[in-house]
C-alpha positions as a Markdown table, in Angstrom:
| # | Residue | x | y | z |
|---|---|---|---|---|
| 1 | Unk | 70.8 | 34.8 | 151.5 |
| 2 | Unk | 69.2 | 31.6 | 150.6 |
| 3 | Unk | 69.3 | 28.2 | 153.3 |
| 4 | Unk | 71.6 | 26.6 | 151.6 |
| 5 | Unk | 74.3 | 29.6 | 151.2 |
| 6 | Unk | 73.8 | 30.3 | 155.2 |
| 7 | Unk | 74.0 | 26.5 | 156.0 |
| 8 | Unk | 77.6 | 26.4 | 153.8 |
| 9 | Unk | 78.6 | 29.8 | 155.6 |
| 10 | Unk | 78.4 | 28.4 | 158.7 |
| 11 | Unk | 79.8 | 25.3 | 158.0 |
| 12 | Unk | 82.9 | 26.8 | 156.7 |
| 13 | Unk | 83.1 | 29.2 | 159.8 |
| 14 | Unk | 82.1 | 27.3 | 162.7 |
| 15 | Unk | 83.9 | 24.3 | 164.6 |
| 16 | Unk | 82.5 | 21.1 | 163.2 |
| 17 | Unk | 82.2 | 19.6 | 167.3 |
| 18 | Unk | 78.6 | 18.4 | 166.7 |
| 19 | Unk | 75.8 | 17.7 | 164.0 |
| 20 | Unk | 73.6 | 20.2 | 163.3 |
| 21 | Unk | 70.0 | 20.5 | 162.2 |
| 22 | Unk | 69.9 | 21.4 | 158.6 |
| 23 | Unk | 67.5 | 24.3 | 159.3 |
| 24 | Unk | 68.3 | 28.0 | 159.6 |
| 25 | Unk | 66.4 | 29.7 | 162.8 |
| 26 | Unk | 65.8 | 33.2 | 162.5 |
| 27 | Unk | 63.5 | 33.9 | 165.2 |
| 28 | Unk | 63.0 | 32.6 | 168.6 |
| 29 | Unk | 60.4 | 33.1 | 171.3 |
| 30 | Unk | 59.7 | 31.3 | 174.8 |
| 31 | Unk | 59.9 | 27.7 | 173.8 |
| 32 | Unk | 58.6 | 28.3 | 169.9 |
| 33 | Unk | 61.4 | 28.8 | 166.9 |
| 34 | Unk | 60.7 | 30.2 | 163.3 |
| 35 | Unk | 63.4 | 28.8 | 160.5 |
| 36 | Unk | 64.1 | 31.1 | 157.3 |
| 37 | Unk | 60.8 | 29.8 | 155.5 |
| 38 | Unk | 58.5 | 30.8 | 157.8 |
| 39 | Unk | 58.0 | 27.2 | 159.9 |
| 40 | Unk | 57.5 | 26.8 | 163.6 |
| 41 | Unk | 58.8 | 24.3 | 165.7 |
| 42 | Unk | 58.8 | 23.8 | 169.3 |
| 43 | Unk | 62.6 | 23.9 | 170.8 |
| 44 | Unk | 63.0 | 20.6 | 172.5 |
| 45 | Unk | 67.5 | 21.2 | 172.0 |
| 46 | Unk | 69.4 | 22.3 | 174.8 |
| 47 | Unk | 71.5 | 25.2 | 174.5 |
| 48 | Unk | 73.5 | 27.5 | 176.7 |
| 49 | Unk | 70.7 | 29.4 | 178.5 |
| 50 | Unk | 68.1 | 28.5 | 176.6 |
| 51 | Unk | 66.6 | 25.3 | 177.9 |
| 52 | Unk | 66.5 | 27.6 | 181.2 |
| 53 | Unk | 65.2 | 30.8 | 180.3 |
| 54 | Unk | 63.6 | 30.1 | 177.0 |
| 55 | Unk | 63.9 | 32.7 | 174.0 |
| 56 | Unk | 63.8 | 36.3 | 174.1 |
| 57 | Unk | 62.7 | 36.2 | 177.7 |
| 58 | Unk | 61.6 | 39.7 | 178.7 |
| 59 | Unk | 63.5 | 39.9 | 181.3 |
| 60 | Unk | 66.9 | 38.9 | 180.4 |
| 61 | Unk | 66.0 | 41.6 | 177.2 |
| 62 | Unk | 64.9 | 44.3 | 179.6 |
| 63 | Unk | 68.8 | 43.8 | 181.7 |
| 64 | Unk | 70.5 | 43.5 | 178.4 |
| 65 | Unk | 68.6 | 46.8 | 177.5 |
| 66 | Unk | 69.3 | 48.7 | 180.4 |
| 67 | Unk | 73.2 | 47.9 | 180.5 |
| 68 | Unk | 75.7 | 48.6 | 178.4 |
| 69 | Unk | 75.9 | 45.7 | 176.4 |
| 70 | Unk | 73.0 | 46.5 | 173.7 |
């Protein structure tokens, strides 16, 4: 899929409660995230969890790992 056709799929499929960045993230690591072109930026948006424990923190992956819910 192509930016634009992601951007319109979520658009149509999730509540319009607040703006939103007209970038698609695909990756995310500590405070660094990747969008689907290959750019890096540096996460300075709050989010549930992540302006606490970053992304893919080891050791929330290692819990989620280890339980049943991956």
């Amino acid at each position: 899929m192509k930016e634009q056709e992601i951007m319109a799929l979520a658009d149509k499929n999730i509540m319009q409660t607040y703006k939103r960045f007209p970038i698609v993230i695909t990756k995310g690591l500590g405070q660094k995230v990747w969008d689907i072109n290959g750019r890096e930026y540096i996460d300075f948006v709050s989010g549930i969890a992540v302006c606490n424990l970053r992304h893919s923190h080891p050791g929330v992956i290692a819990a989620l790992k280890s339980s049943w819910i991956i």
